[in-house]
Every structure is written in structure tokens, then in C-alpha cells.
PyMOL CGO cylinders between C-alpha atoms (Angstrom):
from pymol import cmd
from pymol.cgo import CYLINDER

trace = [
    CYLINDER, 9.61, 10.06, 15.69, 6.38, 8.90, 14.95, 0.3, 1, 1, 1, 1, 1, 1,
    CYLINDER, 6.38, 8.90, 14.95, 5.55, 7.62, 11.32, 0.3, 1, 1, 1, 1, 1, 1,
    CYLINDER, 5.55, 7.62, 11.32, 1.89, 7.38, 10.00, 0.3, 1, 1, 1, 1, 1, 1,
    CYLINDER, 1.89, 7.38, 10.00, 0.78, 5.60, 7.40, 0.3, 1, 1, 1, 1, 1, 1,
    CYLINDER, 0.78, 5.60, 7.40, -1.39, 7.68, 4.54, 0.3, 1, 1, 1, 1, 1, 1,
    CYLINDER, -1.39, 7.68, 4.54, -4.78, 5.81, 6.23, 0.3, 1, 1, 1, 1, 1, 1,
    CYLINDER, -4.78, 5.81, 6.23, -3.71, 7.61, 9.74, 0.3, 1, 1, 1, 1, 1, 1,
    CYLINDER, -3.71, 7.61, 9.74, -2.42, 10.91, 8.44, 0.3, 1, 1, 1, 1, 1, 1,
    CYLINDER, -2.42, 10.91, 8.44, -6.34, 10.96, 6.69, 0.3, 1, 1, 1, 1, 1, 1,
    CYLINDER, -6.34, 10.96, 6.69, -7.97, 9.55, 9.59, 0.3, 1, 1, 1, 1, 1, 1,
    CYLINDER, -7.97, 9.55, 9.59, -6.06, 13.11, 11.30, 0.3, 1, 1, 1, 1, 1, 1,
    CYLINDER, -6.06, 13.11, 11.30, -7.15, 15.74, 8.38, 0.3, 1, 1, 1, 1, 1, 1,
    CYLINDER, -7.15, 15.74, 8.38, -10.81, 14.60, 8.22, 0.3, 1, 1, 1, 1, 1, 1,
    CYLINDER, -10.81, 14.60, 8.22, -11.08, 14.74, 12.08, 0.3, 1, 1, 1, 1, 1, 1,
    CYLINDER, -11.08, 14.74, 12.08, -9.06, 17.79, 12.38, 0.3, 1, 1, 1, 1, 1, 1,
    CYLINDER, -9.06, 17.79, 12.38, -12.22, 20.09, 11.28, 0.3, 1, 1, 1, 1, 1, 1,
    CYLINDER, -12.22, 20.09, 11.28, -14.17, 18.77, 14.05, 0.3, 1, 1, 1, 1, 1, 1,
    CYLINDER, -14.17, 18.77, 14.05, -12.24, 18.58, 16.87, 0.3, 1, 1, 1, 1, 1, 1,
    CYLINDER, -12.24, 18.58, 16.87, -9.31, 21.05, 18.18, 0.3, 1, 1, 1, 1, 1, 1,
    CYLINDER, -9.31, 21.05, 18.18, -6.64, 18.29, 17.88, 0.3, 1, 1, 1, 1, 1, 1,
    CYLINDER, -6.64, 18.29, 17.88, -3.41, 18.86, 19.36, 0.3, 1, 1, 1, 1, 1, 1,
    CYLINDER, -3.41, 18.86, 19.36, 0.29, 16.77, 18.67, 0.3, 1, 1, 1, 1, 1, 1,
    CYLINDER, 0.29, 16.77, 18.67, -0.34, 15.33, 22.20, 0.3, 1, 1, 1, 1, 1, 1,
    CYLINDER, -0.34, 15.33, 22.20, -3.45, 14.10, 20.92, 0.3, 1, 1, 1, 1, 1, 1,
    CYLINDER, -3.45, 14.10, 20.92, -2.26, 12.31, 17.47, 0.3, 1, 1, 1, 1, 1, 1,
    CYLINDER, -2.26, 12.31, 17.47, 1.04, 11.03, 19.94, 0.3, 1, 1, 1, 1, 1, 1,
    CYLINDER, 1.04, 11.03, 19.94, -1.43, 9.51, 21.87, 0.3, 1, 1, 1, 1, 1, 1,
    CYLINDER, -1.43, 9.51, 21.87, -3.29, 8.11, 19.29, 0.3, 1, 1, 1, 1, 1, 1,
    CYLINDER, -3.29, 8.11, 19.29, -0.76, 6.38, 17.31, 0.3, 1, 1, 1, 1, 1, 1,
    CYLINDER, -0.76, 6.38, 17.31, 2.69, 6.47, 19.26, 0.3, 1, 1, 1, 1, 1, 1,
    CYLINDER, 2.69, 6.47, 19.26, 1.98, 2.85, 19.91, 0.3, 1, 1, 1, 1, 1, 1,
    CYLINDER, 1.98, 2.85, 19.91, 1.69, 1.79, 16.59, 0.3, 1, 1, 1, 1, 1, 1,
    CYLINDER, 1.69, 1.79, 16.59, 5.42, 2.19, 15.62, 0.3, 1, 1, 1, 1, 1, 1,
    CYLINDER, 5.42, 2.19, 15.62, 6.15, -0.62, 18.35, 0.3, 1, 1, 1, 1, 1, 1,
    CYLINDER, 6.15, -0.62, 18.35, 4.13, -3.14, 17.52, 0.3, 1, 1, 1, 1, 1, 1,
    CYLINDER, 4.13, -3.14, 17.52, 5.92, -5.89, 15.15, 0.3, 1, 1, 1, 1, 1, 1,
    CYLINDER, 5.92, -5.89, 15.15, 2.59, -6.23, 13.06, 0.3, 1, 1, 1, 1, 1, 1,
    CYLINDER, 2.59, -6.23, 13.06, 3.58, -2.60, 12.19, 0.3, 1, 1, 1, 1, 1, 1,
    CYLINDER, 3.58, -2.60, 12.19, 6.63, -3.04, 10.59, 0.3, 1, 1, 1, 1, 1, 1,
    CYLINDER, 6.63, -3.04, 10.59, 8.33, -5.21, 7.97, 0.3, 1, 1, 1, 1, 1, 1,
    CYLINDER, 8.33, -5.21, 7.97, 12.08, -5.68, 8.16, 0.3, 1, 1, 1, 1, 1, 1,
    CYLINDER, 12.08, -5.68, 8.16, 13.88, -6.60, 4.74, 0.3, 1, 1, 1, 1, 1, 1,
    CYLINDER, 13.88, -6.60, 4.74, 11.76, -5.20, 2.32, 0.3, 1, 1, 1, 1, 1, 1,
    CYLINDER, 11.76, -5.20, 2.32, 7.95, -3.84, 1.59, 0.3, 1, 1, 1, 1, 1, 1,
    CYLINDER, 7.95, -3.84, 1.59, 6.72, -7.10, -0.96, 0.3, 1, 1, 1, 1, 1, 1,
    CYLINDER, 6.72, -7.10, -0.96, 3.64, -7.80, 2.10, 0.3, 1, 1, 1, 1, 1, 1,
    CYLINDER, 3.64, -7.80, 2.10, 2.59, -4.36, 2.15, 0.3, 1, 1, 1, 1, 1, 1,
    CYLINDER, 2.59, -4.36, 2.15, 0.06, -4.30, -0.49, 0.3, 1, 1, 1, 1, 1, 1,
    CYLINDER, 0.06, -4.30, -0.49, -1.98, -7.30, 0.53, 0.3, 1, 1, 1, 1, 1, 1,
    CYLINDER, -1.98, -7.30, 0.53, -5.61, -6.10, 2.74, 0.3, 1, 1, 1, 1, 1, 1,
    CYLINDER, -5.61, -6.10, 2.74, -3.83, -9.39, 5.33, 0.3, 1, 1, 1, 1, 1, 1,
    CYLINDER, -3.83, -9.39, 5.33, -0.51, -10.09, 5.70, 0.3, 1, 1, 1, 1, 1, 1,
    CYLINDER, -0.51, -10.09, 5.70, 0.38, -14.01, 4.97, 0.3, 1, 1, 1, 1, 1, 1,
    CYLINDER, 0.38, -14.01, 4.97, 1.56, -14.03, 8.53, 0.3, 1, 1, 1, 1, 1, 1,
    CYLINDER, 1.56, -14.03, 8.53, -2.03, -12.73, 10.06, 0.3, 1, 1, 1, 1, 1, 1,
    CYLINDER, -2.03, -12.73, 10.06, -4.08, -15.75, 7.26, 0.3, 1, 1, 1, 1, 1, 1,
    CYLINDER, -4.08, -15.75, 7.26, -0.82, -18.03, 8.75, 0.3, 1, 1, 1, 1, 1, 1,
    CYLINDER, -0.82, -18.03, 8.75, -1.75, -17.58, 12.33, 0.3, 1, 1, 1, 1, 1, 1,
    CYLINDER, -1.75, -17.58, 12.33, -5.47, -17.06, 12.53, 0.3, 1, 1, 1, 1, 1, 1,
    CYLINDER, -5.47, -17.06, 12.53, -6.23, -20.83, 10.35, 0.3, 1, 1, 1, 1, 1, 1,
    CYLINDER, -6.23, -20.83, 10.35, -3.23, -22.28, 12.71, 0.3, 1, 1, 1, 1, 1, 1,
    CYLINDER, -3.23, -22.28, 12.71, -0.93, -23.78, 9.48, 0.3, 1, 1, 1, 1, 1, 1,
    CYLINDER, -0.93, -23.78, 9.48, 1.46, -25.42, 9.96, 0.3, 1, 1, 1, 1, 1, 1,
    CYLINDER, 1.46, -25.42, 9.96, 5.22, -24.54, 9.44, 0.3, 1, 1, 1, 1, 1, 1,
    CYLINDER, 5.22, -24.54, 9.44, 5.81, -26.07, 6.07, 0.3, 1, 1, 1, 1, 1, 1,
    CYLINDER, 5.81, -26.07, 6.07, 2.31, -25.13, 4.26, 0.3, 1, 1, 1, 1, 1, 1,
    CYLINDER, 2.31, -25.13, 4.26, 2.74, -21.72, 5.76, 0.3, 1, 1, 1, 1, 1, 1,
    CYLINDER, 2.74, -21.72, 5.76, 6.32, -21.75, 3.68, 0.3, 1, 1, 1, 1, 1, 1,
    CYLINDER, 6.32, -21.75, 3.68, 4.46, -22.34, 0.33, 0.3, 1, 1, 1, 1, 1, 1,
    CYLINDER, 4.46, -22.34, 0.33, 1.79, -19.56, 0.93, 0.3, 1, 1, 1, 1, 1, 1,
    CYLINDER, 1.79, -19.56, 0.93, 4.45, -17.25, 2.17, 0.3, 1, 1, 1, 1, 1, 1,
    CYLINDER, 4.45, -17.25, 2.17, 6.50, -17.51, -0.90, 0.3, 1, 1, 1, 1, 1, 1,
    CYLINDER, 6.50, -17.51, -0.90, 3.64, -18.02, -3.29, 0.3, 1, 1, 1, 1, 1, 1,
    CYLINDER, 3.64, -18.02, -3.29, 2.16, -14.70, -2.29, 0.3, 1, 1, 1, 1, 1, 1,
    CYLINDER, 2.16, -14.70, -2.29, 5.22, -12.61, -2.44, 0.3, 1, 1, 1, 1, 1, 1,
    CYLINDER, 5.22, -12.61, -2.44, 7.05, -14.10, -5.50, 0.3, 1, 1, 1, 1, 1, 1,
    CYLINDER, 7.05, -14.10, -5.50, 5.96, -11.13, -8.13, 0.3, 1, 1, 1, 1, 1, 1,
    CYLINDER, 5.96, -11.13, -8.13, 7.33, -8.62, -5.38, 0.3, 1, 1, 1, 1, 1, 1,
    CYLINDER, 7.33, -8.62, -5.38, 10.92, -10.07, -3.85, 0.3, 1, 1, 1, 1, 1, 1,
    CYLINDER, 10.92, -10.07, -3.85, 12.43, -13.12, -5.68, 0.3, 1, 1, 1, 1, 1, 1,
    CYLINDER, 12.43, -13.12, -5.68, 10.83, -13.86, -8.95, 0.3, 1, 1, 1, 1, 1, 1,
    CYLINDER, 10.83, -13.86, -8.95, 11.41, -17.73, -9.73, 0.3, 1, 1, 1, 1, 1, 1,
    CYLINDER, 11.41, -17.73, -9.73, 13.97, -18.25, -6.49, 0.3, 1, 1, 1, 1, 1, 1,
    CYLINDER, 13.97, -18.25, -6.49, 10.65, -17.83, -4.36, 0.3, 1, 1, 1, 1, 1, 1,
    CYLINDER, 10.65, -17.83, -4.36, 8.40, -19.89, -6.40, 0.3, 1, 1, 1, 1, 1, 1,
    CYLINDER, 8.40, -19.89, -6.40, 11.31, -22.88, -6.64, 0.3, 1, 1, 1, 1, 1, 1,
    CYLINDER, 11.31, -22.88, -6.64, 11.31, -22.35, -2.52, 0.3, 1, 1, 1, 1, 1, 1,
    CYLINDER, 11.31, -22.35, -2.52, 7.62, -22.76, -2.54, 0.3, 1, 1, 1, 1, 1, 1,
    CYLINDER, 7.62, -22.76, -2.54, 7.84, -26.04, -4.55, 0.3, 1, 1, 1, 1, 1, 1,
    CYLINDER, 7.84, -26.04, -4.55, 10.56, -26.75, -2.70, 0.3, 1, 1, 1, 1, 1, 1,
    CYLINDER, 10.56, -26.75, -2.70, 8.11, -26.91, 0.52, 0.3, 1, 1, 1, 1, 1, 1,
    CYLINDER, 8.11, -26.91, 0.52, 5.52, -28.99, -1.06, 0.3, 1, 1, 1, 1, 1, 1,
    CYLINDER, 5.52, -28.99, -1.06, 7.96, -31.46, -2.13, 0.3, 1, 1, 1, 1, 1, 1,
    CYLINDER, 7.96, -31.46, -2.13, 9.02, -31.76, 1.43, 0.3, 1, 1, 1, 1, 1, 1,
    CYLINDER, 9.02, -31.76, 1.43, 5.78, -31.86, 2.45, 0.3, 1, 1, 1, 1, 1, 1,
    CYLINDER, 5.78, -31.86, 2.45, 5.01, -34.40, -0.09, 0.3, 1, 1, 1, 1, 1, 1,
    CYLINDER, 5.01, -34.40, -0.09, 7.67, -36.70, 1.10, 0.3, 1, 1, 1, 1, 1, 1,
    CYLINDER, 7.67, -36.70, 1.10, 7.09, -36.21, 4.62, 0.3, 1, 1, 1, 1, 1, 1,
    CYLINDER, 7.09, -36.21, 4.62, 3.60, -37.00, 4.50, 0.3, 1, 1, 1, 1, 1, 1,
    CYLINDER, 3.60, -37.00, 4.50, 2.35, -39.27, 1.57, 0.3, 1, 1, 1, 1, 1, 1,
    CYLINDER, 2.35, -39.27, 1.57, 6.04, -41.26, 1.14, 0.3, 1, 1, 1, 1, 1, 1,
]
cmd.load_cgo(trace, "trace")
């Protein structure tokens, strides 16, 4: 089963007037989208909102593991874990504190 976002099934009804588009067609189109892991989110939707996801900003400017702990759960705090994710983020920049200015 194939599973389109709202942008896709859109991107399908305003083409659909001009082109004869058949199922084969939007299979083809987007049947590899449902593989890739960029595509899916496991444990929750609290990324889904953002235009990039913390783990596309993480990889692209090459962070580092610890700093790319504090944006993680700095971005998503509002939407998962409240205070737990915020005291996880400080948690990270005390480490990172200590591990680098101590």
C-alpha cells in the first residue's frame, strides 16, 4: 500500500486534468517514497511540522553528536516531552560544557 502525503495526493488532482494518469503511473511516481527512511518517522509525528527535519539541518552543517542532542530536543520539546526534553537538552550542553571548556 502506498501512502501519500496531502502535497502528493495535490500534486495528482492538479495534474490529473492534463494528463490521462493511470494507478501505474502515480505507483511509479511515488512507490519509492514509502521506503526511504527520510520518509518516515518511527515513535511519534513531533518533526513533522518543521519545512527541515533537525536530522536534514544535523547532517547538511556536519554537527557533531552532542550539539546535535541539544537542537534535537530543543526543537521538539513543545511536541513530545515538555520539560523532560528541555532538561535532556541542558543536559547535553552541560556535558558539552564539561567536556570542552573544564
Amino acid at each position: 500500500m502506498i501512502k501519500l502525503t496531502e502535497k502528493q495526493l495535490l500534486e495528482i488532482v492538479n495534474n490529473w486534468a492534463l494528463t490521462e494518469i493511470t494507478m501505474n503511473d502515480i505507483y511509479l511516481r511515488f512507490a519509492d517514497l514509502s521506503d526511504k527512511a527520510d520518509a518516515k518517522q518511527i515513535g511519534g509525528d513531533h518533526y513533522k511540522g518543521y519545512k527541515i527535519q533537525p536530522v536534514e539541518f544535523i547532517h547538511a552543517n556536519n554537527i557533531p553528536f552532542l550539539e546535535a542532542n541539544v537542537i534535537k530536543y530543543v526543537m521538539r520539546h513543545k511536541d513530545k516531552n515538555g520539560l523532560e526534553d528541555l532538561q535532556k537538552a541542558k543536559h547535553y550542553i552541560d556535558l558539552l560544557i564539561q567536556l570542552e571548556y573544564d
